[in-house]
N, CA, C and O of each residue as an XYZ file, in Angstrom:
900
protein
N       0.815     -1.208      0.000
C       0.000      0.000      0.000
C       0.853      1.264      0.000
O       0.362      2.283     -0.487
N       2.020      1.287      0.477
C       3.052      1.790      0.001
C       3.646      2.796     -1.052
O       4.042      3.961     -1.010
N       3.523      1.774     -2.066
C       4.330      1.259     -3.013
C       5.850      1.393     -3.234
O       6.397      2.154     -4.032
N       6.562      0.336     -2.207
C       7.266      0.386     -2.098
C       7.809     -0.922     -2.581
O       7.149     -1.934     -2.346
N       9.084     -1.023     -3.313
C      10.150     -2.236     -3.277
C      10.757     -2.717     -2.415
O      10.440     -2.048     -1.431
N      11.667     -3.699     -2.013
C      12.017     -4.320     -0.711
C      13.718     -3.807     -0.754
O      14.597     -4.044      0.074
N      13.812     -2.892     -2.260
C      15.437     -2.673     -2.805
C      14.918     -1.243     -1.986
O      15.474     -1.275     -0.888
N      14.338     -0.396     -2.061
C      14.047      1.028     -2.100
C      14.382      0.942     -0.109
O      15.036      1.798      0.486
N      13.785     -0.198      0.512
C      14.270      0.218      2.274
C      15.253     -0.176      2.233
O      15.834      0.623      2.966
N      15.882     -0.770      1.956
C      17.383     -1.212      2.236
C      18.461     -0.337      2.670
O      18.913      0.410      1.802
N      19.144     -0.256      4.243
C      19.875      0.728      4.166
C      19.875      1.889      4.560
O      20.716      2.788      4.538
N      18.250      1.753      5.149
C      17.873      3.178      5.702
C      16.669      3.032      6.922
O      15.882      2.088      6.981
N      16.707      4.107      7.815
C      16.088      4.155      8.788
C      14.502      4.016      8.501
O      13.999      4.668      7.586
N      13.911      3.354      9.117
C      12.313      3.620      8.766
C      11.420      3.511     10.281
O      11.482      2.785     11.273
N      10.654      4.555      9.880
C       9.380      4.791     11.348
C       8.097      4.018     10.752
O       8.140      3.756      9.550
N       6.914      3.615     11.518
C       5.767      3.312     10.990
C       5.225      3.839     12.105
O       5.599      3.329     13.162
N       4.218      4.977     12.175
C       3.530      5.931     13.080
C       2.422      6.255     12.653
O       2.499      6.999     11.674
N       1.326      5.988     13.005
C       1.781      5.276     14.573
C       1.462      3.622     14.301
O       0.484      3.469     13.570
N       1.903      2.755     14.612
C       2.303      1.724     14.722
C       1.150      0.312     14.421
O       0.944     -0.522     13.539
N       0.529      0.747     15.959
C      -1.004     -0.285     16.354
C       0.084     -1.531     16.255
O       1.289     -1.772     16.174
N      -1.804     -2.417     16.350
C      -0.821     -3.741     16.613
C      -1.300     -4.561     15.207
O      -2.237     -5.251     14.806
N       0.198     -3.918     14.663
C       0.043     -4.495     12.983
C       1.324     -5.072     13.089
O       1.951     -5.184     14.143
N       1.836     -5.568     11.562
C       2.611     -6.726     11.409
C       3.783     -5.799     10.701
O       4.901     -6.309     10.766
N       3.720     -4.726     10.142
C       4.850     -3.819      9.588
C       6.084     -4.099     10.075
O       7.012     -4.464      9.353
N       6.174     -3.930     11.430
C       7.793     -3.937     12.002
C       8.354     -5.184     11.986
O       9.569     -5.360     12.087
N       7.464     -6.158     11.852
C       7.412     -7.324     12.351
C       8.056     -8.417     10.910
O       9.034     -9.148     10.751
N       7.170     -8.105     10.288
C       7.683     -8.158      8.299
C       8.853     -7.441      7.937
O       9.463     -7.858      6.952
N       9.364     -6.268      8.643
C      10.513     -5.748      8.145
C      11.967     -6.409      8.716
O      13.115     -6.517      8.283
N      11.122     -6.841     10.130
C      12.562     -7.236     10.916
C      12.764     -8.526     10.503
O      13.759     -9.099     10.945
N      11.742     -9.343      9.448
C      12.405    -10.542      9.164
C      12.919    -10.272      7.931
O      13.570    -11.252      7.571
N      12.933     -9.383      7.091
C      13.521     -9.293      5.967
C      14.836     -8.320      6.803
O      15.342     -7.763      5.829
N      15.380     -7.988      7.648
C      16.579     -7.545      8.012
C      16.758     -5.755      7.558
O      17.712     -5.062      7.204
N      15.112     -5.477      7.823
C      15.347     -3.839      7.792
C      15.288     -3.466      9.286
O      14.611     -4.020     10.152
N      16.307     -2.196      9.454
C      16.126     -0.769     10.471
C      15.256     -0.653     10.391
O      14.966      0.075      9.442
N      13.799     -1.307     11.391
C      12.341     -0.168     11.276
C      12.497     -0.345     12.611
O      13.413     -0.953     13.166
N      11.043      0.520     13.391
C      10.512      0.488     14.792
C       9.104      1.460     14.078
O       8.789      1.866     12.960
N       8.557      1.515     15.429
C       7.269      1.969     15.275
C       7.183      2.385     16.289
O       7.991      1.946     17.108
N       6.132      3.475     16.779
C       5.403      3.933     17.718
C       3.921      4.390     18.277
O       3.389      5.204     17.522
N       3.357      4.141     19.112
C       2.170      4.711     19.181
C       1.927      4.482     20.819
O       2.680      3.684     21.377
N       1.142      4.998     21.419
C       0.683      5.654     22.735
C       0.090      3.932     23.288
O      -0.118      3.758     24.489
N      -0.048      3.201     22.654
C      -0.905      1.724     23.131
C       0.720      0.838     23.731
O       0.598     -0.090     24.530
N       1.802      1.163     23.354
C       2.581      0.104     23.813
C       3.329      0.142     24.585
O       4.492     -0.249     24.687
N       2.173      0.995     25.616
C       2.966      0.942     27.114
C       1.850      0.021     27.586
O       2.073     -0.201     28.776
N       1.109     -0.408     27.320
C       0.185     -1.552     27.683
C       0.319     -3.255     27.854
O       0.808     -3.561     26.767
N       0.216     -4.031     28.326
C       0.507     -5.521     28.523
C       0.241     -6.017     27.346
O      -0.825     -5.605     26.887
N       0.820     -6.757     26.681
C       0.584     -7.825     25.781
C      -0.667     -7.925     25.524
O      -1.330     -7.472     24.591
N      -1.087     -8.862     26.858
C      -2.871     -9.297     26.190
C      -3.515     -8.534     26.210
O      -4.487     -8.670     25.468
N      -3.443     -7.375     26.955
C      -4.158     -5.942     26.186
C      -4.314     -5.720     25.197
O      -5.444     -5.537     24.744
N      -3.296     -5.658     24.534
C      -2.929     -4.999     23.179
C      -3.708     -6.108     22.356
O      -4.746     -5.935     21.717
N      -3.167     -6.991     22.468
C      -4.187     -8.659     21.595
C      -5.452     -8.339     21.802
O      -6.246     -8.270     20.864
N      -5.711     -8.162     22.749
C      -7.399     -7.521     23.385
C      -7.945     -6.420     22.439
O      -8.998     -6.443     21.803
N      -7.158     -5.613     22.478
C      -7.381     -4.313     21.626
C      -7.766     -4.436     20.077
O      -8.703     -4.079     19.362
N      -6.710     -5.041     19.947
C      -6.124     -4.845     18.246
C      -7.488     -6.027     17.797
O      -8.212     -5.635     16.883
N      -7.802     -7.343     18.386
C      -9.371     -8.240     17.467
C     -10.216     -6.825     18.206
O      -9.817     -5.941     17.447
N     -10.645     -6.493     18.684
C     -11.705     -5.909     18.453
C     -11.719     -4.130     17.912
O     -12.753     -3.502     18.135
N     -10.786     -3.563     17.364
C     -10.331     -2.997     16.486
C     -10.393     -3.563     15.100
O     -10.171     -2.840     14.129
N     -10.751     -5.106     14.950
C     -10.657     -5.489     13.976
C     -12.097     -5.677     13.340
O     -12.464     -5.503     12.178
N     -12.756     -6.062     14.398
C     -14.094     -6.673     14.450
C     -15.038     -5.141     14.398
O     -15.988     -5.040     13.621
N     -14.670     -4.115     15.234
C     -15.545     -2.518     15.213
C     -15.724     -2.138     13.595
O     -16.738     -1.700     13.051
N     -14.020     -2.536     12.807
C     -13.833     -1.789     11.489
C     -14.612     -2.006     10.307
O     -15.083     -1.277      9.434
N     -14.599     -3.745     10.652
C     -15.430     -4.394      9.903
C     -16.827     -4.580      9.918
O     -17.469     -4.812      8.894
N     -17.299     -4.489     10.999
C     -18.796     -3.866     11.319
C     -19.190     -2.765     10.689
O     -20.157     -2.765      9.927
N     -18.299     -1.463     11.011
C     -18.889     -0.261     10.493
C     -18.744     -0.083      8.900
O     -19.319      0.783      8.240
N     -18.047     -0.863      8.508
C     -17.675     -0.666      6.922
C     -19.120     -1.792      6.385
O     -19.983     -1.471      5.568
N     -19.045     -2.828      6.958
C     -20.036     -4.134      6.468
C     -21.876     -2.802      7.018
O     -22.678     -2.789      6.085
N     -22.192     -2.205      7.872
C     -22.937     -1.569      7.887
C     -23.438     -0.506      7.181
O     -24.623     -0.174      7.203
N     -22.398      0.145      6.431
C     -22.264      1.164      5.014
C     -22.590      0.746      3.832
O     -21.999     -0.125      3.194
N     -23.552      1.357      3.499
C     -24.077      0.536      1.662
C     -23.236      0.737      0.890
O     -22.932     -0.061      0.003
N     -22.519      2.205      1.136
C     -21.304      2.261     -0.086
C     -19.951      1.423      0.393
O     -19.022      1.259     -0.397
N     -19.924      1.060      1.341
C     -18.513      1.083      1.273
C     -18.631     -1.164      1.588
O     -17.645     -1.879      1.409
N     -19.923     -1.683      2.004
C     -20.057     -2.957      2.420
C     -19.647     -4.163      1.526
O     -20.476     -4.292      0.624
N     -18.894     -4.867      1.480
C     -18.080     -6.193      1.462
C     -18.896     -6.992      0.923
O     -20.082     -6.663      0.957
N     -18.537     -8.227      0.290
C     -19.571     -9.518      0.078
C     -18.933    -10.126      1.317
O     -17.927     -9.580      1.772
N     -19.471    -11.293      1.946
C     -19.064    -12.324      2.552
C     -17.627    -12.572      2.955
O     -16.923    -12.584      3.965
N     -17.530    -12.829      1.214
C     -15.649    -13.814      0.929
C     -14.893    -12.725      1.480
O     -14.218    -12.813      2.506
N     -15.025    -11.654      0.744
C     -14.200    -10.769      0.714
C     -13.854     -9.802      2.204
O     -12.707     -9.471      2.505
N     -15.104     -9.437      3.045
C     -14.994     -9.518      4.145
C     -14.408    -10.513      5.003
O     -13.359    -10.279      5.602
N     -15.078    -11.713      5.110
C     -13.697    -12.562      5.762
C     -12.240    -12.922      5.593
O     -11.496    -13.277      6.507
N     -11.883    -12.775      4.182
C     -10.787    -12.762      3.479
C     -10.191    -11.487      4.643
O      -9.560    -11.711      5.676
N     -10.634    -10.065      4.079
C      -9.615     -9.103      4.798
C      -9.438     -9.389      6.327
O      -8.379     -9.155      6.909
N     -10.505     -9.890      6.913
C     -10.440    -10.171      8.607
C      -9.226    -10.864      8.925
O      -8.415    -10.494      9.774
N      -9.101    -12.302      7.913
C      -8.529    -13.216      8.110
C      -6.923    -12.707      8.171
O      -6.267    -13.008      9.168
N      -6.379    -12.024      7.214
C      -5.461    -10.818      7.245
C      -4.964    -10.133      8.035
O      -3.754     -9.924      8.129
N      -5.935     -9.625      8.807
C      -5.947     -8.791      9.757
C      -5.582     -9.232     10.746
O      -4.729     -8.585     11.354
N      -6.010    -10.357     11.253
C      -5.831    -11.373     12.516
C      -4.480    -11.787     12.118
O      -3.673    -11.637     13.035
N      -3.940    -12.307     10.935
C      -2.891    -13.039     10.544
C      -1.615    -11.822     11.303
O      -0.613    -11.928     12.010
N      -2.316    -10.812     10.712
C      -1.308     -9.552     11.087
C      -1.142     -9.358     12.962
O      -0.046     -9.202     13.499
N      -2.128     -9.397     13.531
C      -2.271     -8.973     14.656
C      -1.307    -10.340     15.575
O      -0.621    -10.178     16.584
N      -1.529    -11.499     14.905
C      -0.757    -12.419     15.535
C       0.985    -12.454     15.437
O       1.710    -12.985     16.278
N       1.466    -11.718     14.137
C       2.601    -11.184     14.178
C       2.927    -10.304     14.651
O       4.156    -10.296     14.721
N       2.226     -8.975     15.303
C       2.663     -8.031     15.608
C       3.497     -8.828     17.279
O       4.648     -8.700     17.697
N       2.316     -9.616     17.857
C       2.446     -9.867     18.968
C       3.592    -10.696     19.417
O       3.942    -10.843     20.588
N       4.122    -11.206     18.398
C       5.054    -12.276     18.713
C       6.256    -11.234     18.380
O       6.798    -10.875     19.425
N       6.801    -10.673     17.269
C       7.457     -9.067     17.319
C       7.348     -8.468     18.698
O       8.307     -8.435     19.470
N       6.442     -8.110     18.914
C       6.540     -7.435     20.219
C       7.302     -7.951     21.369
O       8.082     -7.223     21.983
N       7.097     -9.213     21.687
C       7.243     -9.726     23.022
C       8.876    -10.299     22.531
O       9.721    -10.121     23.408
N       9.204    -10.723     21.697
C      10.503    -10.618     21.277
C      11.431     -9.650     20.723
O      12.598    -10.032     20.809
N      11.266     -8.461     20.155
C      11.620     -7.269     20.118
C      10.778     -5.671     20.441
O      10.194     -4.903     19.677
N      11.094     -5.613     22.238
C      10.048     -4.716     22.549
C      11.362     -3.520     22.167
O      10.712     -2.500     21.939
N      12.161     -3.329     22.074
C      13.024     -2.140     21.880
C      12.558     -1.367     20.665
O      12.775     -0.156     20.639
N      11.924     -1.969     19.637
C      11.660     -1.503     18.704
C       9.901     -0.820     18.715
O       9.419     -0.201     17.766
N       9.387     -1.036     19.634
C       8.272     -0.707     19.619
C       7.947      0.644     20.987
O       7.479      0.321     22.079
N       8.221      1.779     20.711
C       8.316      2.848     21.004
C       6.837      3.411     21.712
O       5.797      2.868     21.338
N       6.785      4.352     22.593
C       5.399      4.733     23.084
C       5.795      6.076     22.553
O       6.856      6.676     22.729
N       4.364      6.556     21.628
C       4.286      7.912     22.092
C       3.060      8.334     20.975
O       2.363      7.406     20.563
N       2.838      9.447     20.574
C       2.402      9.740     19.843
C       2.115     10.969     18.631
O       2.932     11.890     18.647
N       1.164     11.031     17.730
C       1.451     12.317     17.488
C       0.017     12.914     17.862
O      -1.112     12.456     18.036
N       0.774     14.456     17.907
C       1.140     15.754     16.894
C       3.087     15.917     17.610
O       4.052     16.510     17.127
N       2.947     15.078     18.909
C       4.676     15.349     19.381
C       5.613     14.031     19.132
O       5.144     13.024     19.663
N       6.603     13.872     18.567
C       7.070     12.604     18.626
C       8.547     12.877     19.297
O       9.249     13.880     19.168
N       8.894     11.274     20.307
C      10.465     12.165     20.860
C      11.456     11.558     20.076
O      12.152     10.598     20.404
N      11.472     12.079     19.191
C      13.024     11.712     17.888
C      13.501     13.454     18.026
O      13.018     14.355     18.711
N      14.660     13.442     17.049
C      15.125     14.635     16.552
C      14.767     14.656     15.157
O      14.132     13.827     14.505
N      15.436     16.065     14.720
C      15.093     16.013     13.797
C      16.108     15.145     12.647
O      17.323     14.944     12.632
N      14.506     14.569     11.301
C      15.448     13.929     10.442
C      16.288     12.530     11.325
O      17.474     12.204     11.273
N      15.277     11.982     12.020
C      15.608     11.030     12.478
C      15.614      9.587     11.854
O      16.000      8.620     12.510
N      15.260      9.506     10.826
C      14.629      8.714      9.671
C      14.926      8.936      8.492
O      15.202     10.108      8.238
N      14.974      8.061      7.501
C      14.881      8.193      6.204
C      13.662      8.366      5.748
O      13.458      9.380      5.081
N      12.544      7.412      5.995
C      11.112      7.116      5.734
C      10.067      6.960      6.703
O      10.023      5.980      7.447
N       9.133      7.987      6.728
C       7.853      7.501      7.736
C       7.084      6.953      7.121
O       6.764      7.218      5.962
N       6.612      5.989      7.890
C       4.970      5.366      6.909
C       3.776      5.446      8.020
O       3.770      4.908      9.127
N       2.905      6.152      7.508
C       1.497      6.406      8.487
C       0.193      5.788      7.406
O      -0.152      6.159      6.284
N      -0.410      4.511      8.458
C      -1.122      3.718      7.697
C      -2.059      3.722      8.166
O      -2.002      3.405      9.354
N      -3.456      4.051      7.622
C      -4.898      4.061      8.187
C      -4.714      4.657      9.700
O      -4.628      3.902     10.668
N      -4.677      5.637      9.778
C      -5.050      6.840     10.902
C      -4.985      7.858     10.477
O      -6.155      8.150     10.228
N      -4.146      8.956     10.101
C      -4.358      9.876      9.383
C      -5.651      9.933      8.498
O      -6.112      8.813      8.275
N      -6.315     10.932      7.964
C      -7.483     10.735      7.194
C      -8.594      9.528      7.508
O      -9.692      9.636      6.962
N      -8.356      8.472      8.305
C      -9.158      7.708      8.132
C      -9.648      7.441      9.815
O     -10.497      6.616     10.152
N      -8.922      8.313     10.712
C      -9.891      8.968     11.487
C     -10.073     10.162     12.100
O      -9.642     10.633     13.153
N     -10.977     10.668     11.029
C     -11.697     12.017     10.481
C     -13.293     11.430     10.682
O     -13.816     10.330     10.505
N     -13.815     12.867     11.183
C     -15.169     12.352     11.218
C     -15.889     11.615     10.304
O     -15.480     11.618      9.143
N     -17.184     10.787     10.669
C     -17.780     10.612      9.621
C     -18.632     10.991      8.424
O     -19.162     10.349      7.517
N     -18.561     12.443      8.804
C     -19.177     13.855      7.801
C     -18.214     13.939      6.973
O     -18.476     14.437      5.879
N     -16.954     13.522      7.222
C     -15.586     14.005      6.292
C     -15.453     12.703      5.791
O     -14.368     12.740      5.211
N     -16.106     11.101      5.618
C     -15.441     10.013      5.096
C     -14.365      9.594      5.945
O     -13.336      9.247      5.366
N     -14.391      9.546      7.448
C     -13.732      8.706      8.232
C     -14.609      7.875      8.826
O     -15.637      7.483      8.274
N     -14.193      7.511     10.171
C     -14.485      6.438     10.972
C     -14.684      7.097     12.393
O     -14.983      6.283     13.267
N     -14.562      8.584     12.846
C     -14.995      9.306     13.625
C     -16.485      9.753     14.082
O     -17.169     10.339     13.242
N     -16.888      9.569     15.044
C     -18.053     10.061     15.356
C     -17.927     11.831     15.721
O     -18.826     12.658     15.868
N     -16.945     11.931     15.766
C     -17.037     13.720     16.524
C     -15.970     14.389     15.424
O     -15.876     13.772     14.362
N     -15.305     15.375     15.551
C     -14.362     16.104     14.783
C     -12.682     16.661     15.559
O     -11.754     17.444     15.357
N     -13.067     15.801     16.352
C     -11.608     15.455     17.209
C     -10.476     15.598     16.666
O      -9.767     16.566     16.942
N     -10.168     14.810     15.937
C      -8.817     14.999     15.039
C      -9.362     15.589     13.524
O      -9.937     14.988     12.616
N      -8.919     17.075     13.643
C      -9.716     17.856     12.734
C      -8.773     17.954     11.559
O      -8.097     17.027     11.113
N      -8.819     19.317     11.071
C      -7.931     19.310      9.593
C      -6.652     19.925     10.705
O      -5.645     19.261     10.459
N      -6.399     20.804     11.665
C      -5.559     21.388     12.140
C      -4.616     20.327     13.141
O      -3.559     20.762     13.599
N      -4.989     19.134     13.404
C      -4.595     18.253     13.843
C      -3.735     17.064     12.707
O      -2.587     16.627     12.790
N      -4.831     16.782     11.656
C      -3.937     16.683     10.640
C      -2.446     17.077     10.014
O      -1.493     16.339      9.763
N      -2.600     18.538      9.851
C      -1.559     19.588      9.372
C      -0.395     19.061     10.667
O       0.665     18.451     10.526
N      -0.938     19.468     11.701
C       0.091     19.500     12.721
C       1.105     17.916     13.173
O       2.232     17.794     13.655
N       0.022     16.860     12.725
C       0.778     15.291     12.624
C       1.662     15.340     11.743
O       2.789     14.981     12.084
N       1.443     15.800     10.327
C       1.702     15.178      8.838
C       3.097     16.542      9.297
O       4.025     15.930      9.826
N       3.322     17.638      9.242
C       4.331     18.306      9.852
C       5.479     17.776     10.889
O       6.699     17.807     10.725
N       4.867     17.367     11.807
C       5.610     16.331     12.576
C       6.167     15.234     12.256
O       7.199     14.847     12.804
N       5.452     14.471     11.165
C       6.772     13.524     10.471
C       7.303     13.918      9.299
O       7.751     13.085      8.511
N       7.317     15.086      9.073
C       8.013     15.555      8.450
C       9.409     15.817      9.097
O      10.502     15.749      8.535
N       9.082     16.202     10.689
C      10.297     17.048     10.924
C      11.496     15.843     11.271
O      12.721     15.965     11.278
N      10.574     14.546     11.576
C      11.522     13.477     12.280
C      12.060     13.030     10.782
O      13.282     12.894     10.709
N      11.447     12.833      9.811
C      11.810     11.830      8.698
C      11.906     12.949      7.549
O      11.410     14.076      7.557
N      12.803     12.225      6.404
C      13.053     12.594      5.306
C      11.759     12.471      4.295
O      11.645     13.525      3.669
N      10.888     11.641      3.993
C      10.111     11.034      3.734
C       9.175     10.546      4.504
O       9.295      9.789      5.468
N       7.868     11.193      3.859
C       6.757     10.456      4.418
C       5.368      9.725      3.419
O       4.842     10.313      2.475
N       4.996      8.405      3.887
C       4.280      8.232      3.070
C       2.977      7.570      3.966
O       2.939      6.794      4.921
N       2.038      8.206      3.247
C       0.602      8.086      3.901
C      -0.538      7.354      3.184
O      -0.620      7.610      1.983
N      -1.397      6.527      3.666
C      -2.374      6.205      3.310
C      -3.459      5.430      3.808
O      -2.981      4.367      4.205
N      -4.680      5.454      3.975
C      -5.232      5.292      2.424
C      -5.964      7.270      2.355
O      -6.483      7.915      3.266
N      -5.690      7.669      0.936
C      -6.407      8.944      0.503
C      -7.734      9.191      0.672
O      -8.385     10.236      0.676
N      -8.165      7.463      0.882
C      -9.693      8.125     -0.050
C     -10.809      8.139      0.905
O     -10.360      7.391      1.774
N     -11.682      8.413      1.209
C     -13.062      8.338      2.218
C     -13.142      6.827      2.583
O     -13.175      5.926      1.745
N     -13.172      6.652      3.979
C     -13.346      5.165      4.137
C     -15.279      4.851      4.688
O     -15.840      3.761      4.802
N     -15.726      5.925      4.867
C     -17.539      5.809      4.766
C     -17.811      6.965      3.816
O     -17.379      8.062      3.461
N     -19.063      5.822      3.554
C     -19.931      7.056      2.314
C     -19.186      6.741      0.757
O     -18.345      5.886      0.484
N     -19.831      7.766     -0.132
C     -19.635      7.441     -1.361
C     -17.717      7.197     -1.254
O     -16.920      7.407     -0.340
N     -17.578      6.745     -2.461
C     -16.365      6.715     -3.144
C     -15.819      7.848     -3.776
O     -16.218      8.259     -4.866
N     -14.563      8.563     -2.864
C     -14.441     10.414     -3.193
C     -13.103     10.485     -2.385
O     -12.749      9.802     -1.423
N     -12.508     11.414     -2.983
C     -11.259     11.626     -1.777
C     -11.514     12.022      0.023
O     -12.599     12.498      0.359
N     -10.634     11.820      0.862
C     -11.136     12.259      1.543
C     -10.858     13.957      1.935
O      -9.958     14.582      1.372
N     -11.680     14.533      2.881
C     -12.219     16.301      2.755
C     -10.710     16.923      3.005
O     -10.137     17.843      2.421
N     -10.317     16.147      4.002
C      -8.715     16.830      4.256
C      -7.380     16.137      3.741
O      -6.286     16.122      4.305
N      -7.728     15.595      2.588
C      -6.654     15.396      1.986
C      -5.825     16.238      0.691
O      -4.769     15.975      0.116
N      -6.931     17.495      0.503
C      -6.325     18.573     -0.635
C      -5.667     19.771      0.167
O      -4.834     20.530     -0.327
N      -6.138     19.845      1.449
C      -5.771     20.989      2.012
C      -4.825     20.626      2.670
O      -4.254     21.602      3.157
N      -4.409     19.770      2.907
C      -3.203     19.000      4.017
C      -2.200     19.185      2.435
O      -1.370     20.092      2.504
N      -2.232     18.632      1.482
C      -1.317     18.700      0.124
C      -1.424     20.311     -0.152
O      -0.286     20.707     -0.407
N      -1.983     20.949     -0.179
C      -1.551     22.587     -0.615
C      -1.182     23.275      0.608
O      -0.965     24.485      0.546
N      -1.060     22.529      1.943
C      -0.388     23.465      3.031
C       1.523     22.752      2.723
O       2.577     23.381      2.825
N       1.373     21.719      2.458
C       2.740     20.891      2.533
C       3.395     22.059      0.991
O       4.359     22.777      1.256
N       2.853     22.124     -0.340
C       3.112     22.607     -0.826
C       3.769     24.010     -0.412
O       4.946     24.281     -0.648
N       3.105     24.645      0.063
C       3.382     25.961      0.697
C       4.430     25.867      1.414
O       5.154     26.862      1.395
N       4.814     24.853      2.151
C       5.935     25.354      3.002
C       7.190     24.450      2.251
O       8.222     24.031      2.774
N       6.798     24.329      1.070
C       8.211     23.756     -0.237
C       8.389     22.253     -0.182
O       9.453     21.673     -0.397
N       7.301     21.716      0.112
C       8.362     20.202      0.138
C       7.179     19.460     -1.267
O       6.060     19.920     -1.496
N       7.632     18.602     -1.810
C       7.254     17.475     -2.973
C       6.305     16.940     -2.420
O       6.575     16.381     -1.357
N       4.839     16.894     -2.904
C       3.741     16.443     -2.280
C       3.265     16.046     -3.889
O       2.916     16.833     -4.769
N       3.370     14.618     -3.956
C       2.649     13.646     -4.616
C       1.411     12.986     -4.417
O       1.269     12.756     -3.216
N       0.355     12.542     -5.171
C      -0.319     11.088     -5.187
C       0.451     10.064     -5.840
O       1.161     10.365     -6.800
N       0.383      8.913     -5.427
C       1.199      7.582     -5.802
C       0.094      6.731     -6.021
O      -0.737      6.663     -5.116
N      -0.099      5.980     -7.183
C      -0.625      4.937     -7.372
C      -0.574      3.881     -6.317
O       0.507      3.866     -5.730
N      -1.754      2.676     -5.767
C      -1.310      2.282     -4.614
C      -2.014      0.745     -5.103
O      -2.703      0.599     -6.113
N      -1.646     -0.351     -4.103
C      -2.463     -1.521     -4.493
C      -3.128     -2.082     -3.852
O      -3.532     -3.227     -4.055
N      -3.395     -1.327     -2.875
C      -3.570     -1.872     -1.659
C      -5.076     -2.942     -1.625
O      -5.156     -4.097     -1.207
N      -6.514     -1.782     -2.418
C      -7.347     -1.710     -2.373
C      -7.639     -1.977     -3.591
O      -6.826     -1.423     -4.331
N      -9.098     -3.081     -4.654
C      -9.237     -2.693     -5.836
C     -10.830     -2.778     -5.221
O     -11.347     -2.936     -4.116
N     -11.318     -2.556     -6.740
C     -12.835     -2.298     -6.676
C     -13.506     -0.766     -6.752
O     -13.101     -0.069     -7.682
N     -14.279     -0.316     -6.048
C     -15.021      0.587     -5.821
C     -14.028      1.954     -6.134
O     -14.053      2.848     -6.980
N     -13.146      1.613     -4.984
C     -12.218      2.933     -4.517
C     -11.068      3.268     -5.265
O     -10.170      4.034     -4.917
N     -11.220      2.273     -6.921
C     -10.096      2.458     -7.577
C      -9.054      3.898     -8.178
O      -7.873      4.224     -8.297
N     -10.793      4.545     -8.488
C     -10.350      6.441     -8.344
C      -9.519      6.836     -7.663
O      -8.734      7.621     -8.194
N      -9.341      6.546     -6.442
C      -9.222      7.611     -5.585
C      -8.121      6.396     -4.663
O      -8.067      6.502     -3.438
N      -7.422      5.456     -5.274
C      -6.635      4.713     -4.709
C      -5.087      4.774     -4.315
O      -4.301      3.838     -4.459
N      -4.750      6.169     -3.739
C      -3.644      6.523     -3.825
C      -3.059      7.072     -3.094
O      -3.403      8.191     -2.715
N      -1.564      6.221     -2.491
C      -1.333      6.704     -1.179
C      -0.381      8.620     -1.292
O      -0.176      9.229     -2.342
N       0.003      9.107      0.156
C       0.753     10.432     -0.365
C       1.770     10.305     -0.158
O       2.037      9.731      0.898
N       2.799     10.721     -0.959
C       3.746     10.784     -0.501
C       4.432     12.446     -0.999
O       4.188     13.281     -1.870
N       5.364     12.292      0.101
C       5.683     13.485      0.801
C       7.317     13.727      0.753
O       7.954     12.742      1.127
N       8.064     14.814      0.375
C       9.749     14.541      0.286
C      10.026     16.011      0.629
O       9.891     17.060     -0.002
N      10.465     15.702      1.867
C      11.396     17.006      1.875
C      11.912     17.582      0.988
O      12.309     16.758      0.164
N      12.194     18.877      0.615
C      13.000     19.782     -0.312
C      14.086     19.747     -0.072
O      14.278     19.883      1.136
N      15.546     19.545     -1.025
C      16.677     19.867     -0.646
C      17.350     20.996      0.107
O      17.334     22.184     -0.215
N      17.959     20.437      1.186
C      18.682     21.888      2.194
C      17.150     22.538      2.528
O      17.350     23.726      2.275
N      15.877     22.441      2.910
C      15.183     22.749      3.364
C      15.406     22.749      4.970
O      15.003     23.672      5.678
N      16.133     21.546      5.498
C      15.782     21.617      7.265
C      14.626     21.166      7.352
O      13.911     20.853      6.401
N      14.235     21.068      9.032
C      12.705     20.531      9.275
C      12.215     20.807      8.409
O      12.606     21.356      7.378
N      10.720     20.238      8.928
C       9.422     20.674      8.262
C       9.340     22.167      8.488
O      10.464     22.657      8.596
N       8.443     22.960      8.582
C       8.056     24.350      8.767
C       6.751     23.812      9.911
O       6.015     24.643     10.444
């Protein structure tokens, strides 16, 4: 979802922020990449987190299987579950065997320096929880567009690269989501390379609008702004 090659990490620092209890770090550290991850959940016990992460799995798939636009057949719903779980059972075994790599914290503050990274990757949180007036998974407007700006800035300032996704509305019609043009013309503004990338993550419905962001610092720029 990425779209990334396994030649393109090689060699370089990588963040996944915030983290959850997914299989990213977990897949990288057996292919013999520099990653870690972070997020505010992994100061929590193990079976917490196992606790957490199936029914994080089971809420997502409810509210999406409850949406006319956005609802699953059967296969295909259990198919992604099955995935999901597959993932959640790697994160956990990663974890409890390499907790050094699994960092607490969160954003809009992260405790790196700057340019601490080569590559951030922020996967389904950004944009996708945004209210559900905006095509998220939010009931309120909590993490607004100014919360946005202020995350997507923040891994900017730790990493060289950032890449985000998914773009597109995850309830309701099939459309980008509301704060994903204004988050790209504020990044613009303060000079850095703000792309859409073709992505694979997803086919079907959301093929339009299937595209993760990616993000590149400007040369001799310094932080983010």
């Amino acid at each position: 979802m990425y779209a990334l090659k396994e030649s393109d990490l090689s060699g370089i620092k990588i963040l996944d922020c915030p983290g959850g209890p997914d299989a990213l770090v977990a897949e990288g550290l057996t292919r013999g990449l520099d990653i870690c991850a972070i997020d505010p959940l992994y100061d929590s016990k193990l079976e917490d987190l196992e606790a957490r992460g199936r029914k994080e799995i089971t809420d997502t798939m409810a509210a999406w299987q409850l949406d006319p636009d956005t609802a699953w057949g059967d296969h295909k719903a259990e198919e992604f579950k099955n995935l999901k779980l597959a993932a959640l059972d790697s994160f956990i075994e990663a974890f409890a065997a390499h907790p050094e790599r699994y960092i607490v914290g969160s954003l809009p503050e992260l405790p790196f320096s700057d340019d601490s990274f080569d590559l951030a990757l922020s996967g389904n949180f950004l944009f996708v929880y945004a209210s559900v007036e905006r095509g998220g998974l939010m009931s309120t407007d909590e993490l607004d567009l100014d919360f946005h700006l202020e995350s997507v800035r923040e891994l900017l300032r730790v990493a060289k690269e950032v890449r985000m996704f998914p773009s597109f509305a995850v309830t309701g019609p099939a459309r980008r989501q509301e704060f994903v043009d204004p988050v790209m013309e504020a990044l613009r503004s303060d000079g850095h390379q703000v792309d859409l990338v073709p992505a694979q993550w997803v086919e079907g419905d959301f093929t339009e609008f299937n595209h993760l962001i990616r993000i590149r610092k400007a040369a001799g720029s310094g932080p983010a702004s």
